[in-house]
N, C-alpha and C positions, 0 to 999 in steps of 0.2 A: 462831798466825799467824806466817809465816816472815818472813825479813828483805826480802825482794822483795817480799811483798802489806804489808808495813810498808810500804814505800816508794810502793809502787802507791797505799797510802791516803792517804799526806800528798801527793800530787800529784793527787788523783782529779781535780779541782775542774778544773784547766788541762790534762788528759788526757781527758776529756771532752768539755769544752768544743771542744778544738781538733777530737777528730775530729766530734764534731755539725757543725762548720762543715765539713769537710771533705766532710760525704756533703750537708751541705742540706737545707731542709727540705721537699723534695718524696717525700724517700724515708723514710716516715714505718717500713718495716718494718725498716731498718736501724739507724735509731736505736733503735727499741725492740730491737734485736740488741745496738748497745752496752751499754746498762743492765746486760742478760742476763751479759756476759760479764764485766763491769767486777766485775759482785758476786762472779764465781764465778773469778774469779781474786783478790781479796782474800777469799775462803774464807769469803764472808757470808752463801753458800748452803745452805740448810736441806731435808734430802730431802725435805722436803711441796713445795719449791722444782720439783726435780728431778721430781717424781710432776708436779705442771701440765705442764714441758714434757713429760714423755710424753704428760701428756693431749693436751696441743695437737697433738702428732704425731697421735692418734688423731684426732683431730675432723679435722686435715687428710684423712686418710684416708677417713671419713667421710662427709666435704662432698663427697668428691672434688675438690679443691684442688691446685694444682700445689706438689707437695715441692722442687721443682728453685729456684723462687721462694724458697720459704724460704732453701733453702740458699746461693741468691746472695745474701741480704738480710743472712747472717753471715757470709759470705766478706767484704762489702763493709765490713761492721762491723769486723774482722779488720783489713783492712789501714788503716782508717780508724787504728785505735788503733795501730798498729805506725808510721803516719807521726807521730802526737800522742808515741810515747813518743820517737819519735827527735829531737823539736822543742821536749820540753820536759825531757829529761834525757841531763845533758852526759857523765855516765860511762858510758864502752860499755862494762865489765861488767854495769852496772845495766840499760841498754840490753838487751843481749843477755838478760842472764835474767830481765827484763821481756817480750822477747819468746816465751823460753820458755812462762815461766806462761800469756800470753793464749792461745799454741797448744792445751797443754795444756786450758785452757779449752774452746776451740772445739771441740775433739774430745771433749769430754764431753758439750757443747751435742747436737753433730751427733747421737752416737752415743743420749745418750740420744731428741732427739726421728725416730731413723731407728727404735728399737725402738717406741717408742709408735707409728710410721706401721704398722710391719709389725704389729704386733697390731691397729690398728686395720682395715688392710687384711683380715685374717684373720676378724674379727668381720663385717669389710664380707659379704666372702664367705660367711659363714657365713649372713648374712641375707640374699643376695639368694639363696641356695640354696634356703634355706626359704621366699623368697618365692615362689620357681620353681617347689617343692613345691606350696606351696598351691594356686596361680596354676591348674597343670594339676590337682589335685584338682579346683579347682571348676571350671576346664572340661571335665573328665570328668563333672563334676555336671551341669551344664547340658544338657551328649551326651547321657546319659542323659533326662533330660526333654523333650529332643528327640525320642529315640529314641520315647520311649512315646508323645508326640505324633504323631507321623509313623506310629505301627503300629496307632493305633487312634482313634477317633474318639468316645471314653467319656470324657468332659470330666471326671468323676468320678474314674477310674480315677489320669487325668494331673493331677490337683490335689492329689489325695491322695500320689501319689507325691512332687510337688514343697514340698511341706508338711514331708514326712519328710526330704529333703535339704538344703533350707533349714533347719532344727533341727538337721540334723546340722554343719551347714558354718558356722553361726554362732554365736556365745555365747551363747545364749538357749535358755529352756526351754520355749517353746510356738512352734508355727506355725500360723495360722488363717486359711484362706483365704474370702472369702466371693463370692460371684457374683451383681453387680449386675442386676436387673429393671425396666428404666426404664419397665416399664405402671405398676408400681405404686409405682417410687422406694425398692426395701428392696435392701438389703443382705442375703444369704441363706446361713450358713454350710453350707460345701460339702464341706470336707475339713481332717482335724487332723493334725499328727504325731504328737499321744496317742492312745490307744484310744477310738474312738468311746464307748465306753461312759460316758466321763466326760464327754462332752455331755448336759447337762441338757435335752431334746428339740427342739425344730424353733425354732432359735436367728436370728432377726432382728433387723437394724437397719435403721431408718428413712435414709436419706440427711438426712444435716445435725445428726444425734444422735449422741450417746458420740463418743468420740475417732476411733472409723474412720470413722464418718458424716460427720463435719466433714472430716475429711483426706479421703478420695474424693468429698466435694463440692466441694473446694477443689483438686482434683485436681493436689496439690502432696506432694510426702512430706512425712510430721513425725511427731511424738509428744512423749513428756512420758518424761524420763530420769528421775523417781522421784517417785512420786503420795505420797510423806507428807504434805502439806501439804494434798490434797485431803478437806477432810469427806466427803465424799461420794463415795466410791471409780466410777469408769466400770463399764458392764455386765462390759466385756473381760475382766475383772481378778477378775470373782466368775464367769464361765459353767461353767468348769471346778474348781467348789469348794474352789479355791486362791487365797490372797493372792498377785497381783501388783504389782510396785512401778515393773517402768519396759513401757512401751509404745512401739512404734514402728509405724507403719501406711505402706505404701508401695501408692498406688493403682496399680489394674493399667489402663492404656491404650491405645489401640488408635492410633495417630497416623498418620493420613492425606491430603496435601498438607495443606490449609487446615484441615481439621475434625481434629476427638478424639472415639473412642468410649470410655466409660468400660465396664470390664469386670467390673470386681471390686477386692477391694483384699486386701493380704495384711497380714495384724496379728501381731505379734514379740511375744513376753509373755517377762519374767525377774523372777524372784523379788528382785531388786536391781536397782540401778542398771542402766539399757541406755541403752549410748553406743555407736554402730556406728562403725567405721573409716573411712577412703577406700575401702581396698580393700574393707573386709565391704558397703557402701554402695552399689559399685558394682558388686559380687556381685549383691547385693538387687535392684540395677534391672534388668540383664542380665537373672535371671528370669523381675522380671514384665514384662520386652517379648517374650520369651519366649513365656510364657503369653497375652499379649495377643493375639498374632499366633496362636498355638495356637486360641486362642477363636474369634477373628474367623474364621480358615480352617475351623472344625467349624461354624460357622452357615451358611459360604456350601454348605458339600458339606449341611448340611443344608436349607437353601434347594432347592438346586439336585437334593437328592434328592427331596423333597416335590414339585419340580416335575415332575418325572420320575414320579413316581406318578400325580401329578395328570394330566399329558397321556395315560401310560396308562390312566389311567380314563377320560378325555374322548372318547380315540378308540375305547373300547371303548363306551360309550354311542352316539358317534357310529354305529360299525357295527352298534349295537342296532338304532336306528330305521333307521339304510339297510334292517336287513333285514326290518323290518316294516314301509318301505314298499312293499318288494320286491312280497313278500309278501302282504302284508292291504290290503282295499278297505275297511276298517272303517273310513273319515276322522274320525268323533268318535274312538277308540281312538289310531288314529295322531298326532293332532293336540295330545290329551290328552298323550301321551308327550313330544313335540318339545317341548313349553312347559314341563313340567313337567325336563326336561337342560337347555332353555334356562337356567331362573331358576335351576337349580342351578350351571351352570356360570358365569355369568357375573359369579354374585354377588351377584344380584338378590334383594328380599325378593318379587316378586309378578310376576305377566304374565299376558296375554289372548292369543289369538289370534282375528282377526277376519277372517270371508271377505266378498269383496263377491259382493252380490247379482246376478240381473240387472235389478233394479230401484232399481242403483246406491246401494244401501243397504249399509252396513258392521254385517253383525252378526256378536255375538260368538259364536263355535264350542265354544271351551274356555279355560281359568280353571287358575292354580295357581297358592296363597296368596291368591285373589280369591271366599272365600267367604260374601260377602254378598248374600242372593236376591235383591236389588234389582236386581245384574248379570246374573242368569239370563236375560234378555230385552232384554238391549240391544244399540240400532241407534243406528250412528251417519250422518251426511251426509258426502259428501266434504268433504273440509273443516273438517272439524269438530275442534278440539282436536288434539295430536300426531299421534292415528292416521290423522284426515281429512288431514292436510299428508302425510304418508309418502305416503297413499294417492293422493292428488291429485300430487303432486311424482313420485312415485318412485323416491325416493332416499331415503336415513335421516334421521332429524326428533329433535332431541335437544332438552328442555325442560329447565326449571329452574324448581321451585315451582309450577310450571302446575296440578297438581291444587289448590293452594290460593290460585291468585290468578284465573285462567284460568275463567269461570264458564260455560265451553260444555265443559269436560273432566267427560267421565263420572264421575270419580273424585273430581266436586267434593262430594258429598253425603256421603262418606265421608272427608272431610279431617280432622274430628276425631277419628277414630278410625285414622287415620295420617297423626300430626304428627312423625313421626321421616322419612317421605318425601320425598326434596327434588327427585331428578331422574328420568327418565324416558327411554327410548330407544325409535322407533316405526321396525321394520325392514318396510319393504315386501316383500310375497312374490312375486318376479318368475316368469312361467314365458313365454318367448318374447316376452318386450320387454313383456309385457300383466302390469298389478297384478292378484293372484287375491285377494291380502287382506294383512294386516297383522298382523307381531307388534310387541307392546307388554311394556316390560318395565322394571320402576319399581326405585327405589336409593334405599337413604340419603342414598348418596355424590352430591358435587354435581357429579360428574365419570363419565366411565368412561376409563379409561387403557386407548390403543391396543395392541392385542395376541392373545396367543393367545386371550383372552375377549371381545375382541369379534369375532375371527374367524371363531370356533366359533358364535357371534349367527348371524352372517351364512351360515354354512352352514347352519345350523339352517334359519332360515329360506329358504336353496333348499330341504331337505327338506322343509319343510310343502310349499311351491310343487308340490314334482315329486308329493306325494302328494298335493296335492289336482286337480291337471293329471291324475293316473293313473288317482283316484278318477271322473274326470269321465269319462275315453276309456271306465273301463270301461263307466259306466252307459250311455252312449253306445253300448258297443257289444253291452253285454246287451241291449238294448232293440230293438235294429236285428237280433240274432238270434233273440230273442223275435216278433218282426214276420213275418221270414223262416220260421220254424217254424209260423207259424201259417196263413201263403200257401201252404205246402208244404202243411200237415198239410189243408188243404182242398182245395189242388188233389188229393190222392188219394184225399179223399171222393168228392171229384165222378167223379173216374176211377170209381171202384168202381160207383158209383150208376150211367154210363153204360152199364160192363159189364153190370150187370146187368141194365139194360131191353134192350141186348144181347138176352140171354139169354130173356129173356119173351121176345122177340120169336120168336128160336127156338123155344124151346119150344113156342108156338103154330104155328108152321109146321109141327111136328113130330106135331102130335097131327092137324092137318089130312091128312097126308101118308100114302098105301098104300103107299108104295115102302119094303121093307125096308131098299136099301144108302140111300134115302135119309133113311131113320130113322137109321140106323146112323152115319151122314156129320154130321147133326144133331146127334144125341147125343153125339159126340166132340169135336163144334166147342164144343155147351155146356158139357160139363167146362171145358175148358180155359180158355172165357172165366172160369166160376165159378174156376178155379184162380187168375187172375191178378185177379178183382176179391179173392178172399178174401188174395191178397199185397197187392193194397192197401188194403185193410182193416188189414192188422197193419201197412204203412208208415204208417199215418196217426195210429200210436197216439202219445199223448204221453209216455211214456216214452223213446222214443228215434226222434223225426221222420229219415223216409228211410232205417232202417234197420230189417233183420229177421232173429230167430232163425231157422234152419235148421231146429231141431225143429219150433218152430210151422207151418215152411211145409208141412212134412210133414204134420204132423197136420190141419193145411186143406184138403191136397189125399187126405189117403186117404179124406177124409170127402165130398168131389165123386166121387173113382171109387166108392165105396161105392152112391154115391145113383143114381150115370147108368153105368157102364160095368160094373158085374156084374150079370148076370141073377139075379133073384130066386130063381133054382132052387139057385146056386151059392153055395155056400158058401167063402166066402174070410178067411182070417185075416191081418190086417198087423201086422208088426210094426217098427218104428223104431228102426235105431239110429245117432244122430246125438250129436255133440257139440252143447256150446252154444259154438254159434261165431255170430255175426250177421254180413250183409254186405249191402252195398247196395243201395239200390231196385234199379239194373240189373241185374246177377246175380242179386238176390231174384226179378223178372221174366224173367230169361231161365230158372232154374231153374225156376220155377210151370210 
């Protein structure tokens, strides 16, 4: 110790003191400036001394902390002691190189806590570099898990890949994704970052059981940083025929305004202790909101695909029956079909279709899923049960429990043997404002929700309407051509039968008669009547009323010249060659 921190020592006490009062005690960083310098100008500082203030400089750097602050708070210290040594010691040599020493000091002070800043700064840097490194790593990770989401719609495909990245991107040595099934409440593992082959086969968990059951019921992340103390180790921990010691399970979510759909949960395994970061933690989530939203958009396009097939097939059954009502007069066949798309499309376990009479009676036509003989023969009254209300109303009649409480419903005798049936839909079959009949069509469901299924209901049952409307005009108008055919096919009996007493009639004039041209005048009048009754003779046939083959006419009439216009002496050979062409009564008679 020199002769100046001699001196500095035996006055420490009132050199201190004076500059403490001098800075005050609101500037608590300047005092602790004094202390710093008072020691290291009496040479009482120890380089473990000097390594703190570097540290301090570091941690300043660090915190990110204002250096400038420090450096006022010993600047302030400095002149504090420079006014204390001028006020309490009277020799201005001693003065003077009293001030030397504290400078001397202070520039130790600065310089060493300016190098602990700059390495601190340097370290700062260094770390937020590698944070920047990592930062964009994992959101390259995520891109990726993106990317395969967005390029394919194989939920498998994209669990498996984020399984693998997730292990890769965090300290841990397993990643196990599993994909919740809330019909039956399990947990279904879907994808590993190990080789499938170290899955001991088709791996479930119950919701509310082992460690991921409870965290994706609690739908909260957590886990257990190191199971030694568990007797009884979780399923997690033994699936993959390795000892595991810490778990961590982050449920996967779906979070939509007010509600949460649970998706799945992802389960962390490490052979030691697992304690995740801020950042590795908030990796983890990022993912599985990720994959949540992955999930939830491959249900809805799978939704919305299945629907898309579905309406394809609806309206291809639909243009089934359009063209077999087109079509076919068959109304059991046609009726059969429309009931049997109905209850398939609508959802339905069962259905009737029922026409009314015209003895205002509603019986039933055709049946699908309604195969108890009891119903083969039933009639109902208007009025009567759902189908009597459609039928009377004209408009749709929807029940609830009616075949089990309702003891005028046809389907009451059959209620024990469907106790799963609750509701009931009674579509009237309109064709021109007038009810032809009624379809019926029964449900579990205590409901039917508005839409493409009860739409397709309601089409349906125009098609029954227009096919059994079509069915009716035809036999209507079979019958009334049937009528017409048989008024013809007789008036041309009668023609024929006239011609022919005709013809007697001549012929007796003929055999009375000496007059050769009037034999001859005779006999040509007779053919030709014989010609045109033997035309109506073949118009009368019922294979094709009002119409006749051109051969046949030929062949009736060579057989009249044959009999009346060749003389016995002559010999005459005919021969025909005609197509088979037919044409009608008029020409068939203007040709005879």
């Amino acid at each position: 110790m020199d002769e100046t921190s001699t001196v500095m020592s035996a006055v420490r006490a009132p050199l201190e003191a004076t500059a403490l009062a001098t800075l005050g005690e609101a500037n608590t960083e300047g005092r602790a400036a004094v202390q710093v310098l008072l020691d290291l100008s009496m040479q009482a500082v120890q380089p473990t001394d000097l390594d703190q203030i570097e540290a301090e400089g570091r941690h300043l750097a660090m915190t990110r902390e204002r250096f400038d602050q420090r450096l006022a708070a010993l600047e302030d210290a400095l002149f504090a002691l420079e006014e204390a040594v001028t006020t309490c010691l009277d020799d201005a040599t001693v003065q003077h190189a009293t001030h030397m020493t504290l400078h001397t000091a202070y520039r130790t002070v600065i310089t060493t806590l300016a190098r602990g800043f700059q390495a601190g700064g340097d370290a700062l840097a260094r770390a937020e570099s590698a944070r920047a490194q990592l930062e964009q790593r994992r959101l390259r990770a995520v891109q990726r898990i993106n990317t395969v989401a967005n390029s394919t719609m194989n939920i498998g495909e994209m669990l498996e890949t984020a399984a693998k990245i997730i292990a890769d991107e965090l300290p841990i040595d397993l990643c196990a994704i599993f994909l919740y099934d809330n019909q039956n409440d399990e947990l279904t593992l879907d994808a590993i970052s190990a080789s499938p082959d170290e899955v001991a086969g088709h791996f479930i968990i119950h919701l509310g059981d082992q460690i991921t059951g409870v965290v994706a019921q609690r739908a909260v992340p957590d886990g257990v940083p190191n199971l030694h103390d568990w007797t009884i180790p979780p399923i997690e921990t033994q699936m993959f025929g390795r000892e595991y010691q810490g778990v961590y399970v982050m449920p996967i979510i779906c979070f939509g305004g007010e509600s949460s759909i649970l998706e799945g949960a992802i389960t962390l395994l490490k052979r030691a202790t697992l304690v995740l970061s801020a950042e590795e933690f908030a990796f983890l989530e990022l993912v599985a909101g990720q994959l949540a939203l992955s999930m939830e958009n491959s249900k809805i396009y799978r939704h919305a695909e299945e629907t898309r097939l579905r309406q394809m097939s609806n309206i291809a059954m639909l243009q089934s029956v359009s063209a077999t009502v087109a079509t076919s007069f068959d109304l059991v066949r046609v009726l059969q079909m429309i009931i049997s798309q109905a209850v398939q499309i609508s959802g339905s376990t069962a259905g009737a279709i029922f026409l009314l009479e015209n003895d205002g009676a509603l019986r039933i036509a055709s049946r699908s899923e309604m195969n108890a003989p009891s119903l083969r023969d039933t009639s109902l009254r208007v009025g009567q049960c759902c189908v009597g209300h459609a039928a009377e109303g004209g408009e749709q009649y929807w029940g609830i429990d009616c075949m089990h409480t309702n003891p005028e419903c046809y389907l009451r005798h059959l209620s024990d043997q469907m106790p799963h049936i609750h509701s009931s839909l009674a579509v009237p079959l309109l064709s021109k404002g007038l009810v032809k009949g009624v379809m019926h069509l029964v449900r579990t469901e205590r409901h039917m929700q508005p839409g493409i299924g009860a739409r397709l209901v309601e089409t349906f049952a125009n098609e029954a309407a227009i096919a059994i409307e079509s069915t009716h005009l035809y036999e209507e108008t079979r019958t009334s051509l049937e009528m017409k055919s048989h008024l013809l096919q007789e008036m041309h009996h009668r023609v024929k039968n006239n011609l022919l007493s005709i013809a007697a009639i001549l012929r007796m004039e003929r055999r009375r008669t000496t007059s050769e041209e009037t034999t001859r005048v005779l006999s040509e009048s007779i053919s030709r009547i014989d010609g045109m009754a033997a035309t109506h003779d073949l118009l009368s046939r019922d294979e094709h009323i009002g119409m006749a083959n051109i051969a046949d006419i030929a062949t009736k009439l060579i057989g009249v010249v044959s009999a009346y216009l060749v003389p016995p002496t002559l010999r005459v050979k005919f021969e025909t060659r005609t197509k088979d062409v037919e044409v009608h009564s008029k020409k068939a008679l203007v040709l005879a």
